[in-house]
C-alpha positions in Angstrom: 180.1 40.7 60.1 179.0 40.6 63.9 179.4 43.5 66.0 182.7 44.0 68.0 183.4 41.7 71.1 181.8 43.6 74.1 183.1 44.7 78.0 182.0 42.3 80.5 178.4 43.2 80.5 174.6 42.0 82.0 172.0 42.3 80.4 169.0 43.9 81.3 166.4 44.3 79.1 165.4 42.3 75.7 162.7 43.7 73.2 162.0 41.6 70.1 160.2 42.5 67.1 158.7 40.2 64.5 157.2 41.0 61.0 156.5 39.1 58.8 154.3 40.0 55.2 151.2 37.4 53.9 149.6 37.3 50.6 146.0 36.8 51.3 143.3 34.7 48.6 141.2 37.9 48.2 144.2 39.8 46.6 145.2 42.3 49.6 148.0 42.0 52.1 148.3 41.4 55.8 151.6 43.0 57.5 151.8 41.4 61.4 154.1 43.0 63.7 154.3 41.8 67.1 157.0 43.5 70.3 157.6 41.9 73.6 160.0 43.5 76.3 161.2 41.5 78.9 163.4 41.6 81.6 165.7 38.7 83.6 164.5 39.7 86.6 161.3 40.2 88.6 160.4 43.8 89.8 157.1 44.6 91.5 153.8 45.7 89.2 151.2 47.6 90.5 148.9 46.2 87.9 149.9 42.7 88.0 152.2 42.8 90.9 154.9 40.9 90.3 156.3 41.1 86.7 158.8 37.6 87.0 162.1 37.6 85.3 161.7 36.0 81.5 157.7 37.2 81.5 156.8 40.2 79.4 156.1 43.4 80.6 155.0 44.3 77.0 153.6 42.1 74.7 151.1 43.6 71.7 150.6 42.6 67.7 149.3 44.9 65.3 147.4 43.2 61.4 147.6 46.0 58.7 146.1 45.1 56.1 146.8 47.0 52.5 146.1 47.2 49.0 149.1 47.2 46.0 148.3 50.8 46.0 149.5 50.6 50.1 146.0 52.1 51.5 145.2 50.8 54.7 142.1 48.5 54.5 142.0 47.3 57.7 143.5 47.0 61.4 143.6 45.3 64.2 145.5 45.9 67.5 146.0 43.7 70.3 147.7 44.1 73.6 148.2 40.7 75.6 150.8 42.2 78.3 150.9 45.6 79.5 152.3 47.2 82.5 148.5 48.9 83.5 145.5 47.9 82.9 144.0 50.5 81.6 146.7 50.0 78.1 144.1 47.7 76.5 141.6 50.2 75.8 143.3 52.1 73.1 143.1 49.3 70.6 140.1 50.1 68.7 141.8 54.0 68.5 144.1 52.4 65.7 141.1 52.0 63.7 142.0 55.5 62.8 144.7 54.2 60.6 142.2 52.8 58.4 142.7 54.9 54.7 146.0 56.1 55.2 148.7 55.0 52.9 151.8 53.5 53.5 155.0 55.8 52.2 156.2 58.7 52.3 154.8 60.9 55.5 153.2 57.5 56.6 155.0 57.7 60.2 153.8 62.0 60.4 150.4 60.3 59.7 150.2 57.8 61.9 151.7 59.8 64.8 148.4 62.4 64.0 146.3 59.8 63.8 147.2 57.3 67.1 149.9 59.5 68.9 150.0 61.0 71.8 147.1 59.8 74.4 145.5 59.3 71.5 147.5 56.1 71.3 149.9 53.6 72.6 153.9 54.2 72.3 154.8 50.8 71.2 152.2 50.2 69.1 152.8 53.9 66.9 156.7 52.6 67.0 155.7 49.4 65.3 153.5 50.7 63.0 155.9 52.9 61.5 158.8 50.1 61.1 156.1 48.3 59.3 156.0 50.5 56.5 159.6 48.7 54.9 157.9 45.5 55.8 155.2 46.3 53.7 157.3 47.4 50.5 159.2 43.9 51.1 155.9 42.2 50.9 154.2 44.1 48.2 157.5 44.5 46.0 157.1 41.0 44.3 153.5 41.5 43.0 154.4 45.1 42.6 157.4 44.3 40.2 154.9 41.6 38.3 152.3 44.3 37.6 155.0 46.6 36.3 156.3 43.8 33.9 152.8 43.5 32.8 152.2 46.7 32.2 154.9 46.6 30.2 153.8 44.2 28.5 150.9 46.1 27.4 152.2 49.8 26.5 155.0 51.0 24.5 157.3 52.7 25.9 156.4 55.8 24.9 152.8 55.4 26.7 154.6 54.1 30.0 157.2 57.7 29.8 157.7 59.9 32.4 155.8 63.0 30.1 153.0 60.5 30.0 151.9 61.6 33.5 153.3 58.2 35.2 154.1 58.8 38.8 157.3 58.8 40.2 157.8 55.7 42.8 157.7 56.7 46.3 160.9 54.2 47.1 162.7 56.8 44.5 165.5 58.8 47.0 164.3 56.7 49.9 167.5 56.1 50.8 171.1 55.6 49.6 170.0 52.5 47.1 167.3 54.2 45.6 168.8 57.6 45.0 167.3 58.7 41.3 171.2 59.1 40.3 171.8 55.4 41.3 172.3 52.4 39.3 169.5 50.9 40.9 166.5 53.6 39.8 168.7 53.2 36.2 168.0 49.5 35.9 164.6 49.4 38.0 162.5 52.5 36.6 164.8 54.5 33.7 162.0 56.9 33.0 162.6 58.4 36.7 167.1 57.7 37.0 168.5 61.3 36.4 171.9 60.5 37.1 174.6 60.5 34.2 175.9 56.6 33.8 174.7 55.8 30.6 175.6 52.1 30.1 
């Protein structure tokens, strides 16, 4: 359903975001995130100075690149627009990402790691919408390797009391509350809710 018809309005500012989620040939993951803000109208830059209307005053991409176990292998952070020159610079910072895991705490971690001056704004915002994009991408090969290791223990070797760790998704949100039907149906050994069918 689309959002309610709006008061006569004029827009002034667009940002766009675009993820998307590759499976790569050597078995690991690239997550790309890209933003651009730009405006429909020209205002003067110091920088570059003029910023013209439809050109964008920010436009950066981030590669993460992650195991199934969602540990950072590898980064790579690019700014192509910027409003001062001296933005740029802080790419190879997010290097720093490298080893951290994508999950819970991930956007505390990142904001340690690359916030701050330490950082870029934009970039640290990106990186921690990434973290569902990565579970979308990673959630196909991540169900396949539970049905295979399935296939290969009995349920009493794949129990909770067996020292298998609770999913991170588990109370994540609404969906995947452990009381839901979802964790029921997805990962019974973790549900503790009381709907039994």
């Amino acid at each position: 359903m689309p959002l309610s018809s709006p008061v006569a309005r004029k827009q002034q500012h667009q940002r766009l975001y675009d993820f998307q989620g590759f499976e790569r040939e050597d078995g690991l993951w690239d997550i790309e995130g890209r933003i651009t803000d730009v405006k429909p109208y020209a205002f003067p830059n110091k920088f570059r100075v003029e910023i013209k209307a439809g050109e964008a005053l920010h436009d950066m991409s981030i590669r993460l690149t992650v195991g199934l176990d969602f540990v950072v292998k590898d980064i790579e952070a690019i700014i192509d627009e910027s409003p001062y020159a001296i933005c740029p610079a802080i790419t190879p910072n997010f290097r720093k990402i490298i080893g951290l895991t994508v999950g819970p705490g991930w956007r505390a971690a990142v904001r340690r790691a690359v916030g701050g001056t330490e950082g870029c704004t934009h970039l640290v915002e990106m990186l921690g919408a990434m973290a569902t994009v990565t579970f979308q991408t990673l959630y196909p090969a991540l169900i396949k390797q539970k049905e295979d290791r399935e296939k290969t223990a009995s349920r009493k070797e794949t129990s909770a009391s067996d020292g298998i760790k609770k999913p991170g998704i588990i109370d994540s949100c609404h969906a995947y509350s452990a009381e839901g039907d979802i964790v029921r149906e997805e990962w019974p050994d973790f549900y503790i809710g009381t709907n039994s069918d």
